[in-house]
C-alpha positions in Angstrom: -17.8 5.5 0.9 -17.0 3.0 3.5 -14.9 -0.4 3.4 -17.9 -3.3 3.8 -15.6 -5.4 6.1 -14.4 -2.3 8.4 -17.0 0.1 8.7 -15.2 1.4 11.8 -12.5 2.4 10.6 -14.1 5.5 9.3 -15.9 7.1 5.8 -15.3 9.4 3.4 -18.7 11.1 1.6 -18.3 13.2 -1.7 -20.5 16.1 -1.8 -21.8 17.0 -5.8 -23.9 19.9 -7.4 -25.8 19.5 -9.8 -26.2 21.6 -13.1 -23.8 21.2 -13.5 -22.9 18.3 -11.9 -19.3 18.7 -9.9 -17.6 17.9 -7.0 -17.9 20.6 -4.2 -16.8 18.9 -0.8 -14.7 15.7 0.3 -15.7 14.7 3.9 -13.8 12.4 5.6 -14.7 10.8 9.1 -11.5 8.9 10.8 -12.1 6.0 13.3 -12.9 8.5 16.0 -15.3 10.2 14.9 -13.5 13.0 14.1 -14.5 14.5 10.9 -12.1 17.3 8.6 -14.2 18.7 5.4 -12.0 20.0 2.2 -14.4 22.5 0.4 -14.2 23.2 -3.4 -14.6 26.3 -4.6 -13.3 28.2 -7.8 -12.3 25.3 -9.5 -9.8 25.9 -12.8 -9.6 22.2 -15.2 -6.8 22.2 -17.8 -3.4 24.4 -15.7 -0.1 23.1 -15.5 1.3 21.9 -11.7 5.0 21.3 -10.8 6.2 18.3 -10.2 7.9 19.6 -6.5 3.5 19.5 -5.6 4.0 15.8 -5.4 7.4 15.7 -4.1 7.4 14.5 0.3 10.3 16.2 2.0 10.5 14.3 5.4 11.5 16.2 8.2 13.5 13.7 9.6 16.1 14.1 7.0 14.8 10.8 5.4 15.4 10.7 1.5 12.6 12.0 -0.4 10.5 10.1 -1.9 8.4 11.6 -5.2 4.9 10.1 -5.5 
């Protein structure tokens, strides 16, 4: 996946398995080539996550800011 009007600024390619099908790896390359790979493995659908997951503490002593 790449923006059609910046391709420079970088990609980000979804790696699948199939059967059956499912999303193993998110691949992301920044604008400097650099590249950082998030692997999936053990995969649980269905649990319950706390809301403090989505919740940015800046370290500035900013006011938080739930997303």
């Amino acid at each position: 996946l790449m923006q059609r009007k910046k391709p420079e600024e970088g990609t980000m390619t979804l790696v699948f398995a199939d059967k059956p099908l499912a999303l193993r790896a998110i691949e992301i390359k920044d604008a400097t080539n650099q590249t950082s790979r998030v692997e999936l493995e053990n995969v649980k659908f269905g649990g319950a996550l706390e809301d403090k997951l989505f919740t940015f503490d800046d370290p500035r002593g900013n006011a938080r800011r739930n997303r």
